[in-house]
N, C-alpha and C positions, 0 to 999 in steps of 0.2 A: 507285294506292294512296296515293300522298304527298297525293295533292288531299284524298283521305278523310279522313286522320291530319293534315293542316295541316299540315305539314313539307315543306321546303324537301328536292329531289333529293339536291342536295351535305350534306345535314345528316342523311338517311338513310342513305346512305353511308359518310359517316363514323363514324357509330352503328354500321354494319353491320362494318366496318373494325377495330374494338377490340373487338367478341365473338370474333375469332378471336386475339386477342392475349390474353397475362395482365395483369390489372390492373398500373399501375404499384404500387402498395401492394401487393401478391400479390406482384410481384417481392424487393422490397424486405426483406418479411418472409423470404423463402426464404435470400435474403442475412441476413440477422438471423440466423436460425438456424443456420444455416453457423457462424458465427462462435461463435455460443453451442456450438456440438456441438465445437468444435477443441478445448476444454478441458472436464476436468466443473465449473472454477470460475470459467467465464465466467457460467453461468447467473446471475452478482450482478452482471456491467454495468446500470450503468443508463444512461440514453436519453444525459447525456454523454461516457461510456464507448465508449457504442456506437457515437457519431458518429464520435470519432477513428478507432475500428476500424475502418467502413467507408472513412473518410478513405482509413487507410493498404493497405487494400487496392484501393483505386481507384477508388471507390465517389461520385459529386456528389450527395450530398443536405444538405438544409436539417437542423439540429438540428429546428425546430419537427417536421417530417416525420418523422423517426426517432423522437421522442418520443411521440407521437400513435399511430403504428404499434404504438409496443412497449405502450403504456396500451391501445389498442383491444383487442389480440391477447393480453394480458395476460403479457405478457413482462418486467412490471418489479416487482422486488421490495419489499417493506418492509422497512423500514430499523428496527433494535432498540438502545437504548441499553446502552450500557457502565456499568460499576460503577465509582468513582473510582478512583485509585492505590493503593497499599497498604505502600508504605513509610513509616517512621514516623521521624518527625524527633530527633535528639539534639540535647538543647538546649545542650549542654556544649560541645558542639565549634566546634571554630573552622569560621568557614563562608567558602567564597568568595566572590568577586561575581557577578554576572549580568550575562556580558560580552557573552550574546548578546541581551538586550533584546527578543525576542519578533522577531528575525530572525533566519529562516532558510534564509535562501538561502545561497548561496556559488557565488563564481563560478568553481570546479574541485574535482575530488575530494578531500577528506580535510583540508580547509579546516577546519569543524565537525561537530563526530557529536555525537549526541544519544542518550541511555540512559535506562531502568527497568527496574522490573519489573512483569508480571502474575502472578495466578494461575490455573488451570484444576482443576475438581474435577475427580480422575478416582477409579474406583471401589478404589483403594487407596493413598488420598490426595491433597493436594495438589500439584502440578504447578508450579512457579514458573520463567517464564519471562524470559530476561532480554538484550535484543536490542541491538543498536548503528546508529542510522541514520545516512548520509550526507548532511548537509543539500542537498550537490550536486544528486542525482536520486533521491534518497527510497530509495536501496536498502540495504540490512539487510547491514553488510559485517562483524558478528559476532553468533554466538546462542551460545548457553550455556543449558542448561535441567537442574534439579536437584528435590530432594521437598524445600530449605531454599531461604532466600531470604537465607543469610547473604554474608558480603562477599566470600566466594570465586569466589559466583556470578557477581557484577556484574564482580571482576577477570576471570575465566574471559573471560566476554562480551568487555571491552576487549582483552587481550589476545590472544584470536583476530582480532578483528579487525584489531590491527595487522601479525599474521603473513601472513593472508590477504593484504591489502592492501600489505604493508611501506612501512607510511605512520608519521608520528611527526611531531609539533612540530602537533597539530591542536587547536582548540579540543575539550573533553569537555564538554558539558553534561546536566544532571542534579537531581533534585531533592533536597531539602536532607535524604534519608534517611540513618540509621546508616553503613550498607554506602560509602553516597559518601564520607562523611568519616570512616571509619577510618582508623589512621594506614598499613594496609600499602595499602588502595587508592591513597593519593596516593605510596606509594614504589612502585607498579606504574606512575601518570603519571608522575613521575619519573625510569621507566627508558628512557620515548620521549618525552622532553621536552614531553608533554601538558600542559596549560592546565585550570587546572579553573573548571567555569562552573556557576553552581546557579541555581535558581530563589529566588525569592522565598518567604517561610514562605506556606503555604497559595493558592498563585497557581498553578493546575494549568494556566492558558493559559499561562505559562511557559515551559511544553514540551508547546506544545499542539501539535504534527508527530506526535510521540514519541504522544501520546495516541489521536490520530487512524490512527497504525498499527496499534495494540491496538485499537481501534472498528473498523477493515477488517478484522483477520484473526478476531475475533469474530464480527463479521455475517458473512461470507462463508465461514468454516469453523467455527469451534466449536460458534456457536449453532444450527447445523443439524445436530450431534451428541447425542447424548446422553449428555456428559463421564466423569458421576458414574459411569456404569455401563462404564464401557470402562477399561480398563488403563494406566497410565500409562508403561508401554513403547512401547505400541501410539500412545498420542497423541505422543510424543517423536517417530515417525516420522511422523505426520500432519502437526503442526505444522513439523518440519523441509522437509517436500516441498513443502508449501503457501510459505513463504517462499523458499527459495534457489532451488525450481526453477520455481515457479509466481510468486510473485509478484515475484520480481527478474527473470525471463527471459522471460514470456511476459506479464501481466497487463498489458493498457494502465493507464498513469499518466496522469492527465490533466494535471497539474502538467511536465511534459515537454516540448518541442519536440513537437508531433507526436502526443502521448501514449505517446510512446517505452516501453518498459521501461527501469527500470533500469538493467539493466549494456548492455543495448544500445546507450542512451542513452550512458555511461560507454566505450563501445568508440568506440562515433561522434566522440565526444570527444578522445578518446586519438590517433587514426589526423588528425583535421583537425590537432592538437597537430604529431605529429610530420610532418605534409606542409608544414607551416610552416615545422618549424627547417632 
């Protein structure tokens, strides 16, 4: 039968050899989806999302190979643009400087935090959200969410997360809104010997981290709701579960060691810390 078909004994055989196995691609995707099904907000990994996840579950494949996989199988999402910021500048007040210069790294927790606000329609108003990020490993170490976007809000924000954390004396960076430069905000940095850092007048890359966290939890929760018509109780607990427990504890970061999470990144951190001293 080889002489008929032109093929080589050992080259039939090993044709004959991988019908009884699954495609490595079949494999691959099976593992894909695993990963997608462990969370309902994995389903927004994209192909470099996905690599680290399989990384860290033990998994050797190529980025190009997961890529290709999740586009064939239609596993990868599209991506929806955000609305700009929405605090609104006083031209009156005295304004800090911009100490953080469009760096935002640091290299240990509570170094510099970064803040705003967003908003979400929900069907009984607006929603104003107002977050604190750890330049360290990107995670949200205070929220604060109210139906006003006044300065109590953005205090709220700050000072939970200095509770949380019992962190003080860290860079606060922030854009050059009312709320930032009231006079009780800076006597809330004042009471943890906070730094204040602002952006430039109209330079949203500034605190482009802070922006790009409001772009993640919009494409990957909001915008797959339908805000306006849902209750703004109801999103208060959507938006809370989606960041402290989804996106600071389980959601691969790719910006991470490893695409760590979070605070797991931040535990990891802590424990090499003290096996040192």
């Amino acid at each position: 039968m080889c002489q008929v078909l032109e093929v080589s004994e050992s080259g039939y055989y090993r044709w004959l050899k991988a019908q009884k196995h699954p495609k490595r691609e079949q494999l691959l995707l099976v593992k894909i989806d695993e990963i997608l099904a462990q969370y309902p907000d994995n389903d927004n990994y994209g192909a470099r999302r996905m690599h680290l996840a399989l990384k860290l579950a033990g998994e050797t494949v190529s980025y190009s190979t997961v890529y290709r996989t999740m586009k064939k199988h239609g596993r990868l999402q599209k991506r929806k643009r955000h609305p700009n910021g929405i605090t609104r500048e006083d031209a009156t007040a005295q304004k800090a400087e911009n100490l953080i210069q469009r760096d935002f790294t640091a290299s240990a927790p509570n170094q510099k935090w970064l803040t705003d606000i967003t908003e979400v329609a929900c069907a009984d108003g607006k929603l104003y959200v107002a977050p604190v990020l750890d330049c360290f490993n990107g995670e949200i170490v205070g929220l604060a969410m109210d139906d006003n976007m006044r300065k109590e809000l953005c205090i709220s924000a700050f000072e939970n997360a200095c509770r949380s954390r019992g962190a003080s004396e860290m860079i606060l960076h922030s854009d050059r809104g009312s709320q930032y430069t009231s006079g009780q905000f800076r006597q809330s940095l004042k009471r943890y010997d906070a730094v204040q850092s602002m952006s430039g007048t109209g330079r949203c890359y500034d605190n482009a981290r802070m922006e790009s966290f409001f772009a993640t939890l919009k494409k990957e929760k909001l915008y797959r709701l339908n805000t306006a018509k849902l209750p703004m109780a109801y999103l208060k607990t959507v938006i809370f579960r989606y960041i402290m427990v989804y996106y600071n504890r389980q959601r691969i970061y790719t910006s991470n060691p490893g695409g760590l999470p979070p605070a797991v990144f931040r535990y990891q951190f802590g424990t090499q810390v003290d096996n040192a001293a």
